[in-house]
N, C-alpha and C positions, 0 to 999 in steps of 0.2 A: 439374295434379297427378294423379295414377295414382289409382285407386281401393283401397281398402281389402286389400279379398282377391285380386281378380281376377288383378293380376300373378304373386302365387305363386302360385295355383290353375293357373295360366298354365304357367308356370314348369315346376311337379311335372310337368304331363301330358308337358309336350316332353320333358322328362330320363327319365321313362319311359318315352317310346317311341325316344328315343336309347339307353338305356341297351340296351334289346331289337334294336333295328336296327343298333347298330354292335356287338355282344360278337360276328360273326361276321366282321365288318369288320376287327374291332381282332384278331380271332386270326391277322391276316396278319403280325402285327409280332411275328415266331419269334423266343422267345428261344434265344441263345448253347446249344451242349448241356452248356456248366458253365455252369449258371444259379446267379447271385449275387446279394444280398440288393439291389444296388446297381440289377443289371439288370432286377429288377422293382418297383421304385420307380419308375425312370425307363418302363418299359411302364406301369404304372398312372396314371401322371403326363399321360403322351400319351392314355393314353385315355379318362378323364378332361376332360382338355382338350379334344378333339376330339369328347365326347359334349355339353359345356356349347356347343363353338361351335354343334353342328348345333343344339340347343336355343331358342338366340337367333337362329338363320337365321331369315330371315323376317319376325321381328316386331322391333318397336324396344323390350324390354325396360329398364325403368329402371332393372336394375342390373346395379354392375359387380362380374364373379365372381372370386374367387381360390380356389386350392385350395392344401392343405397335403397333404402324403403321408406318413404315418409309416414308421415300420420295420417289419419282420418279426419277431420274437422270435430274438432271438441263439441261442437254443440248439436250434433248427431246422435239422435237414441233410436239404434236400432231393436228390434224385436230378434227374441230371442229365435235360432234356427239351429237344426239338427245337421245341415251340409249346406256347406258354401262351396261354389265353383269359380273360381279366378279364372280368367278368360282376358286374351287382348280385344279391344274395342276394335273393328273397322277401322283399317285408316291407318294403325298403328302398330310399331315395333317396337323392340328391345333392343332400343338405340337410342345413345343420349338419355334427354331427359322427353318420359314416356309418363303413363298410367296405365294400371292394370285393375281389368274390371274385376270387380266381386258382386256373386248375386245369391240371396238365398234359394234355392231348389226343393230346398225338405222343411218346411214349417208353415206355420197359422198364417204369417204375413210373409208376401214374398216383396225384399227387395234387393236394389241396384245402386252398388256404389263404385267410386272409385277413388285408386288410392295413386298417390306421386310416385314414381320410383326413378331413378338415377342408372340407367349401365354403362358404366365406363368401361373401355377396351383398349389395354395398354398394348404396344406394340413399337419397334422400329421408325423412325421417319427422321426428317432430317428438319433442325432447326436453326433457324437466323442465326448468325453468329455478333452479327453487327446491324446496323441501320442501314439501308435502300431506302434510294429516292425512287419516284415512280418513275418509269420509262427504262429505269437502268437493264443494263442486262447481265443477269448472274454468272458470276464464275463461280469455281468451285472451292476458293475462299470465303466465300460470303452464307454458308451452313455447315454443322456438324452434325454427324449420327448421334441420336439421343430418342430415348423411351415416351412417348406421350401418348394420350387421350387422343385415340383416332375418333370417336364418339361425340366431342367433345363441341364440336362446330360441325354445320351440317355438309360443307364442302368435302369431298373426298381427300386423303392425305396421298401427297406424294410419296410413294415411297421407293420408285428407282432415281440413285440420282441422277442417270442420263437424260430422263424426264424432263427433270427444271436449269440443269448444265447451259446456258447459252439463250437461255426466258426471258422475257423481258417481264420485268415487276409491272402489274396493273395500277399500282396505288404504293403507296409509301408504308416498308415495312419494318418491323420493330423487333430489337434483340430479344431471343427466346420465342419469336411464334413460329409454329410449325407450317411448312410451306404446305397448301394444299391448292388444289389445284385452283380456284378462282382468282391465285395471286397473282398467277404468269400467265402468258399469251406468246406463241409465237412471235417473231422480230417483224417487224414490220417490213416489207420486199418496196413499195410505194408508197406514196401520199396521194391524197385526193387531189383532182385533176390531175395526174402525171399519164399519158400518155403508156399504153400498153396493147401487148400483142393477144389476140384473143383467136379460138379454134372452138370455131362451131360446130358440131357434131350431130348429124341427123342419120335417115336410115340410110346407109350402105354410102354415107360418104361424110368427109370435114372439108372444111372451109376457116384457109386462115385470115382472118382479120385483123383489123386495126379501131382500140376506141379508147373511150378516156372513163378513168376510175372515177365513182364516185364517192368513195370510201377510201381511206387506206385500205391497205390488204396486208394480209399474213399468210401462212401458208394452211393449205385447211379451211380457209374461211371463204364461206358466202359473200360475195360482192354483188354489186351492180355496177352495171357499164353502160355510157351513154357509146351509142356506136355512130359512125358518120353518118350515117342518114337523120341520126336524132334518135334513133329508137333505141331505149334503156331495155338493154336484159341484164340475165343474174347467171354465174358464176361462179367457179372454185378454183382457187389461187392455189397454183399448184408449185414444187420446191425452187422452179426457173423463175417463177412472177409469172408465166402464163396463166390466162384465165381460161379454164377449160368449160366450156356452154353448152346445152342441149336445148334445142328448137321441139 
């Protein structure tokens, strides 16, 4: 089973330095000098496709990609151009729902458009099998393994199920959505105001204390703590409900 982030962490890095090392490549595919709405779907479509194959060279990616291409805006009369270069805008990937820029290079009129495109990335993850209430905490009856759209929403998909095994749901969830990770949170160790042990940590010594949450806590999470003198610090809730602090 792939690991949680890793793949698309994976993933993003290749498709941007495809999207960078082939927009000089892909400006060899000259469009027509009456360029049509048609002929640059289909350039954007190839390159595209040829920036996702070089992406998965190399590695064994666990998903499988499709792209969609939209249209151009009908009411756009461009001038005719001997080469067009697709190019990703700043800012942006080949994920989800994207744009990819087109700009004339070789003609009387130079311009810059952009078109919709769609990449979806099918893969492994695991989906609701039934309804959750929020607060509940997941067993391993309540999803099955099934194929979705990691792409598809911008949350990372879980996909070990040790991951979400014993989570508590953030919000109330529904049969067939894929668990990603903004669903679940650690189980809660306290509630705000409960009384807890805290270990201050400075140079070449700790100091165990005593204060009060003012947050629930989980594990992994940033808290603040009022301490007996009154003075609020912050802290990480660690697997005991210790709140571990640095001065």
């Amino acid at each position: 089973m792939p690991s949680t982030v890793a793949p698309k962490s994976t993933l993003r890095t290749r498709l941007r330095r495809a999207g960078l090392g082939l927009s000089l490549a892909c400006a060899a595919l000259a469009a027509p000098a009456q360029q049509g709405s048609e002929d640059l779907s289909a350039l954007s479509q190839r390159w595209v496709d040829d920036a996702l194959a070089q992406a998965q060279a190399g590695g064994a990616l666990p998903l499988r990609m499709e792209v969609e291409v939209g249209a151009l805006d009908a009411r756009l009369r461009l001038a005719p151009c001997q080469q067009v270069e697709p190019y990703l805008p700043a800012g942006t990937r080949l994920w989800g729902r994207s744009r990819l820029g087109l700009r004339c290079v070789q003609g009387q009129t130079r311009w810059n458009v952009f078109l919709p495109i769609t990449v979806k990335a099918f893969g492994p993850a695991w989906v609701l099998a039934g309804n959750v209430t929020a607060g509940s905490v997941l067993t391993e009856a309540d999803a099955i393994e099934a194929e979705v759209d990691w792409a598809a929403e911008p949350a990372a998909i879980i996909a070990n199920r040790d991951a979400w095994i014993g989570q508590t749901a953030t919000r109330a969830l529904n049969p067939g959505q894929a668990l990603r990770q903004n669903m679940v949170r650690a189980p809660e160790l306290f509630k705000a105001g409960s009384p807890v042990r805290v270990v201050v940590q400075g140079p070449g010594y700790a100091v165990t204390s005593s204060g009060q949450a003012m947050t629930a806590g989980s594990v992994g999470q940033t808290i603040r703590i009022r301490m007996g003198n009154g003075r609020v610090i912050g802290g990480v809730v660690s697997e005991d409900g210790t709140i571990q602090a640095q001065l």
